[in-house]
C-alpha positions as a printed Julia matrix, in Angstrom:
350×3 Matrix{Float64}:
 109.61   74.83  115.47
 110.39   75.2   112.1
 111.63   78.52  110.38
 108.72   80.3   108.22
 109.82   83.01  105.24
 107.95   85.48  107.99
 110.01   84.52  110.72
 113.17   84.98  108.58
 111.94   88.61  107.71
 111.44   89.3   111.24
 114.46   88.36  112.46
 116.3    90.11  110.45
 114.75   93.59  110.91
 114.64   92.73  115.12
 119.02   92.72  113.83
 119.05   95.18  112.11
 117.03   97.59  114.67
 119.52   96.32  117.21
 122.46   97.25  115.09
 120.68  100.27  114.37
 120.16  101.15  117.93
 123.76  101.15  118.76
 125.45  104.6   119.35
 127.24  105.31  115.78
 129.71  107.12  117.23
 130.98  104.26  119.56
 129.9   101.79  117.16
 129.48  102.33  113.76
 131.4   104.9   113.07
 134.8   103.23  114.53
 133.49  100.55  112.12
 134.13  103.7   109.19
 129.79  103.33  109.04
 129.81  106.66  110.9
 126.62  109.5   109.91
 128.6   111.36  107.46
 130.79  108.42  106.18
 129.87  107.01  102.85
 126.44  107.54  102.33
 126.44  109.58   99.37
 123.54  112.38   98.67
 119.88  112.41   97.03
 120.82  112.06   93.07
 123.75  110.14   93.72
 124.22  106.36   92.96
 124.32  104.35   96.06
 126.53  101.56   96.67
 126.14   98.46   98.81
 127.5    99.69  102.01
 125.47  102.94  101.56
 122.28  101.25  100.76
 122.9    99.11  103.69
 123.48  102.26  105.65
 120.42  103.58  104.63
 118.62  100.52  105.48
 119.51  100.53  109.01
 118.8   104.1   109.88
 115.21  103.79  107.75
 114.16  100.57  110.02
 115.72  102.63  113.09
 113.29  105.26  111.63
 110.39  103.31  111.52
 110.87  101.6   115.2
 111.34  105.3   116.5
 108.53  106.56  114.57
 105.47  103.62  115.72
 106.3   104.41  119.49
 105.49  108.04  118.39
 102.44  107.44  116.38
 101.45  105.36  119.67
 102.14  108.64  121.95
 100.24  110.89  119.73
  97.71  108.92  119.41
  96.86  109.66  122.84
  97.41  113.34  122.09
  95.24  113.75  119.6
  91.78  112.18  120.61
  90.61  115.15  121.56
  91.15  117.51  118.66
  88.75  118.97  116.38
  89.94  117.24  112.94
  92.03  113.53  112.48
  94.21  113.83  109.14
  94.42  110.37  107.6
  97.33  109.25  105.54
  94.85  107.07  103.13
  93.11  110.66  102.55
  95.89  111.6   100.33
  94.25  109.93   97.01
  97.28  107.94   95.1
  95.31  109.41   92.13
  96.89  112.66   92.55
 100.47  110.74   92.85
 100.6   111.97   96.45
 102.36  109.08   98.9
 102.8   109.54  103.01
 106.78  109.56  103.75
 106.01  109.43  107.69
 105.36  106.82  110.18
 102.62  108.7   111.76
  98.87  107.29  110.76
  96.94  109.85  111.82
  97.54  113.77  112.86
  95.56  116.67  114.07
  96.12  119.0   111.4
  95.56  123.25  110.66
  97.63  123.46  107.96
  99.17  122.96  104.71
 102.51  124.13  103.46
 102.48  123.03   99.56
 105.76  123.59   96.79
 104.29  124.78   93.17
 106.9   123.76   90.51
 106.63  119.96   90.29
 103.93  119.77   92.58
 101.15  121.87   91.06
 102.6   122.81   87.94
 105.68  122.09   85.51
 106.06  125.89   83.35
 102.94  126.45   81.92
 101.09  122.93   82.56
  99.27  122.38   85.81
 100.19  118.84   86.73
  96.78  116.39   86.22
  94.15  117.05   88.9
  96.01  119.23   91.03
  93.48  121.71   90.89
  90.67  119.35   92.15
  93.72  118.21   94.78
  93.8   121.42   95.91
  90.07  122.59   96.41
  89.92  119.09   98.18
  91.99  120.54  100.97
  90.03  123.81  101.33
  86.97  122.07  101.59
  88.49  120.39  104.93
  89.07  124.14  106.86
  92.83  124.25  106.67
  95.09  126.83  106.49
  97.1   126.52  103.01
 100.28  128.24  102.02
 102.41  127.9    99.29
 106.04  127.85   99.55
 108.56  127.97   96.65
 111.94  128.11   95.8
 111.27  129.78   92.78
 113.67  132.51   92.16
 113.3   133.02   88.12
 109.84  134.72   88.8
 108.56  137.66   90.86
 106.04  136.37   92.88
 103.17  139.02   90.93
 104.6   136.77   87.91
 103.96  133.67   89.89
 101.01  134.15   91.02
  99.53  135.28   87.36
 101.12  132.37   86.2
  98.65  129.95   88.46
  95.7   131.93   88.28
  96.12  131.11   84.33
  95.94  127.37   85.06
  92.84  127.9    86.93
  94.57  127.77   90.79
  92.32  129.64   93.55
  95.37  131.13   95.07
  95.96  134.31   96.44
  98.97  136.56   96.38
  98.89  136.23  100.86
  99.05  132.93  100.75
 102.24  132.71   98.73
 105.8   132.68  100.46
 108.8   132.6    98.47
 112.64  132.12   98.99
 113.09  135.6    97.22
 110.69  136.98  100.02
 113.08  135.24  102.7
 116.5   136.66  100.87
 114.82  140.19  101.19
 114.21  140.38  104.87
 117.7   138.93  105.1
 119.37  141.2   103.05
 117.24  144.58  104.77
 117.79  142.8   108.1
 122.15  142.55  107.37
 122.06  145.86  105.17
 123.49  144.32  102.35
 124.02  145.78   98.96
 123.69  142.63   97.29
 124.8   141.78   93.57
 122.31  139.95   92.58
 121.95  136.6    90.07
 118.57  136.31   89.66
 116.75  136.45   86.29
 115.92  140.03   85.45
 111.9   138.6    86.05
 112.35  138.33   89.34
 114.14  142.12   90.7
 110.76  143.06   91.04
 110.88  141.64   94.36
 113.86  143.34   95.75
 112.78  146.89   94.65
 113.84  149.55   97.09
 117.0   147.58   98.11
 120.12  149.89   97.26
 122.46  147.87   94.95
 124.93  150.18   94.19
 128.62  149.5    95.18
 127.71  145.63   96.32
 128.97  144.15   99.1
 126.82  140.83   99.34
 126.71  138.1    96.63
 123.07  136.67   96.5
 122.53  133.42   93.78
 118.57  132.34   92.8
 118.72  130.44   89.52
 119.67  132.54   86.94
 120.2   131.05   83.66
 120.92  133.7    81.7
 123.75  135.51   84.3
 125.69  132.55   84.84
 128.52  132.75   82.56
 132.2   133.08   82.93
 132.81  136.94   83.96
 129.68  137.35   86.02
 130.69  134.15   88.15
 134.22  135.55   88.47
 133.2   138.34   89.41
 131.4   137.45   92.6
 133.93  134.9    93.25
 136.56  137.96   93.38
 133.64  140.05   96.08
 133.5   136.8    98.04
 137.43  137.1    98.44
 137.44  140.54   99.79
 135.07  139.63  102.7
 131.73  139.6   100.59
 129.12  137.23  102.16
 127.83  134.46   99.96
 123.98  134.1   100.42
 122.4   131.57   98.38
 118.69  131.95   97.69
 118.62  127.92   97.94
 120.49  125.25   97.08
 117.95  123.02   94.51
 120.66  120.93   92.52
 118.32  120.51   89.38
 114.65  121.35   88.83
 111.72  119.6    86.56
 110.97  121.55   83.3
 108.59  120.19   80.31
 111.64  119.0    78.54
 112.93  116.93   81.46
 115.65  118.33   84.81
 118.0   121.05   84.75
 120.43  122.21   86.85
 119.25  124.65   89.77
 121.54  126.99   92.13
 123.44  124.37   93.63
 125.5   123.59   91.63
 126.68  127.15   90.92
 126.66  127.99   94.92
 128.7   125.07   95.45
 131.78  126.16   93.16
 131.76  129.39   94.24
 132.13  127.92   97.98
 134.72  125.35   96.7
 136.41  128.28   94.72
 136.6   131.01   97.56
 136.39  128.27  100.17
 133.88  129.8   102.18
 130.37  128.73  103.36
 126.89  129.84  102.12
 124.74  131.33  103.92
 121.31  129.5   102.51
 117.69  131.1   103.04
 115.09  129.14  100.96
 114.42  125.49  101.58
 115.32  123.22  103.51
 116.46  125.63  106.3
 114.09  125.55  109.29
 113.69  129.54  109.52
 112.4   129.27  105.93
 109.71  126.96  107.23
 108.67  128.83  110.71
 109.0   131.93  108.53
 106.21  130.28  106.62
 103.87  129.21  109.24
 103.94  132.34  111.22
 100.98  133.88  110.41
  99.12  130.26  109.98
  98.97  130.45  113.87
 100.0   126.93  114.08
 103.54  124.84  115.13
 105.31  122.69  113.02
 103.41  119.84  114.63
 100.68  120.8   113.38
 101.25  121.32  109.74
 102.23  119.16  106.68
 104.15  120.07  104.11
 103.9   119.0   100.48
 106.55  118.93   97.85
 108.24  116.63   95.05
 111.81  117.09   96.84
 112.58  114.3    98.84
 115.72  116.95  100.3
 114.3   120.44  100.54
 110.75  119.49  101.07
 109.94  116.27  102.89
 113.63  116.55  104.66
 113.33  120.07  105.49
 109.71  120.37  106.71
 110.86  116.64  108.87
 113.66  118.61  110.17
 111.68  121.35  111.4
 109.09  118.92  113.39
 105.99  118.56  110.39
 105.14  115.54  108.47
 106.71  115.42  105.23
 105.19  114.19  102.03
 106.3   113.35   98.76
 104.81  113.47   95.09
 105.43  111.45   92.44
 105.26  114.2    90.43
 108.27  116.8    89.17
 111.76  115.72   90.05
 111.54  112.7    91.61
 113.02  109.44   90.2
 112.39  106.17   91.34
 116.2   104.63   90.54
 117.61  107.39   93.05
 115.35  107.07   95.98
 116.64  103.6    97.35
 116.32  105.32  101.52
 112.74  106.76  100.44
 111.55  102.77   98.61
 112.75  101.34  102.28
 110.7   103.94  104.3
 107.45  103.65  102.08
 107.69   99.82  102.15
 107.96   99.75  105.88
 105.56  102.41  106.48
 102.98  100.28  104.66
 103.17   97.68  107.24
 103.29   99.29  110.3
 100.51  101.23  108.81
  98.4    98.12  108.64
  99.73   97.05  112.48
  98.34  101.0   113.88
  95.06  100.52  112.25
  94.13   96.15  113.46
């Protein structure tokens, strides 16, 4: 029988599931191929053995993820509304990152800057994007990283570009540093922008004994940096309001907290305690008044970390825009996933 282009392909994904399959510990990773060896981080340039790292784990993905779809397919025949990947118009730059064709959703978790809006410009039929989803009964949040804005200046912000959102529906990672810091009892020096204190009014900031970082252009010099370096030092936690290495603004990406958090960890060599996306608490934090699981919810965003890998992590489907910060010559893992997913799309739907 002779060898067809299509029998090639197959062959070599059937390998490279089997390699895939193998336990890295015993396997790969006395090979030096381990999980944390080599792979390199979103934003960074891949090289050959981390692409082919990343190509093994995406086809283990997809293998792992059709036996799934099969099992909730079963799961979900009887619920009140099927959520369709192809309902997600491309026209709105919104592509599926899961393996799952169809889900019984309730609700909606959706990021604003680079997903709805960049500044002051609502990103090119959000709006109608977003009215689509109300019109099919589900529960829609939004959740943000956003720390350069009270969430009062937020939320006049996208009621100016003609958003129907209310102030409920609105969770931010300033909201989730808040209950942290009244939870701890903190007295937290804080580097956010002076728009944003709004939201931590009533919290008692004198003699500080927490250091708390949001994006904060305008306090991130030499001597305030320094100065939290030296409270860290003396026993003061580090709690960073999230950990976004750059962000999309109308005259292209700048840097975001990361960076900033990360020196002062590398500096004081300490550990950050991080309350905004992608941790899971953020999420359930999120959806606990939606009166829905994880399972049950999507969650939209332009950051194929924080967003699709956080809400994945947490147990909802994860999708990505092609809107904000994402750029096609650094997503080599998420061109692998959307190529597969296309075909065993096509298989779960014969």
């Amino acid at each position: 029988m002779a060898f067809t282009l299509y029998s090639l392909i197959q062959t070599a994904i059937l390998c490279t599931n089997a390699i895939a399959v193998l336990h890295e510990e015993r396997f790969l990773g006395k090979m030096g191929w381990g999980v944390d060896q080599g792979v390199g981080g979103f934003g960074d340039d891949p090289g050959v053995k981390a692409q082919i790292l990343n190509l093994i784990r995406s086809v283990r993905t997809v293998m792992r993820g059709r036996q799934r779809n099969i099992r909730e397919k079963k799961k979900t025949r009887q619920t009140p509304l099927i959520f369709r990947t192809e309902t997600l118009d491309e026209k709105y730059g919104w592509c599926c990152n899961s393996m799952a064709g169809r889900r019984a959703l309730k609700a909606v978790l959706i990021d604003l800057s680079g997903t709805l809006h960049i500044e002051d410009s609502a990103v090119p039929g959000a709006q109608d994007a977003l009215n689509r989803l109300r019109q099919a009964s589900l529960a829609v949040k939004f959740v943000t990283n956003t720390t350069k804005e009270s969430k009062r200046n937020l939320l006049e912000r996208l009621q100016r570009l003609n958003f129907d959102v209310q102030e409920k529906e609105i969770f931010t990672s300033l909201s989730a540093a808040r209950s942290l810091l009244e939870q701890e009892q903190h007295r937290p020096l804080l580097l956010v922008e002076d728009s944003a204190l709004e939201d931590f009014a009533g919290i008692d900031m004198s003699e500080p004994n927490a250091v708390v970082v949001g994006l904060a252009p305008d306090h991130f010099n030499y001597q305030t940096l320094n100065k939290a370096f030296r409270m860290i030092l003396d026993g003061a936690p580090l709690i960073a309001i999230h950990k976004a290495r750059y962000y999309k603004r109308t005259d292209g990406l700048a840097l975001g907290p990361g960076p900033f958090v990360t020196g002062l960890e590398y500096a004081a060599d300490c550990k950050a305690t991080v309350v905004g996306k992608p941790e899971k608490t953020f999420f359930t934090q999120a959806l606990s008044d939606l009166g829905c699981s994880p399972s049950e919810a999507i969650m939209i965003g332009d950051d194929v970390r924080d967003d699709v890998g956080g809400a994945q992590n947490t147990g909802m489907l994860g999708i990505l825009v092609k809107t904000g910060k994402r750029k096609k010559s650094k997503l080599f893992l998420l061109f692998i996933l959307n190529f597969f997913h296309c075909h065993v799309f096509i298989v779960t739907n014969n």
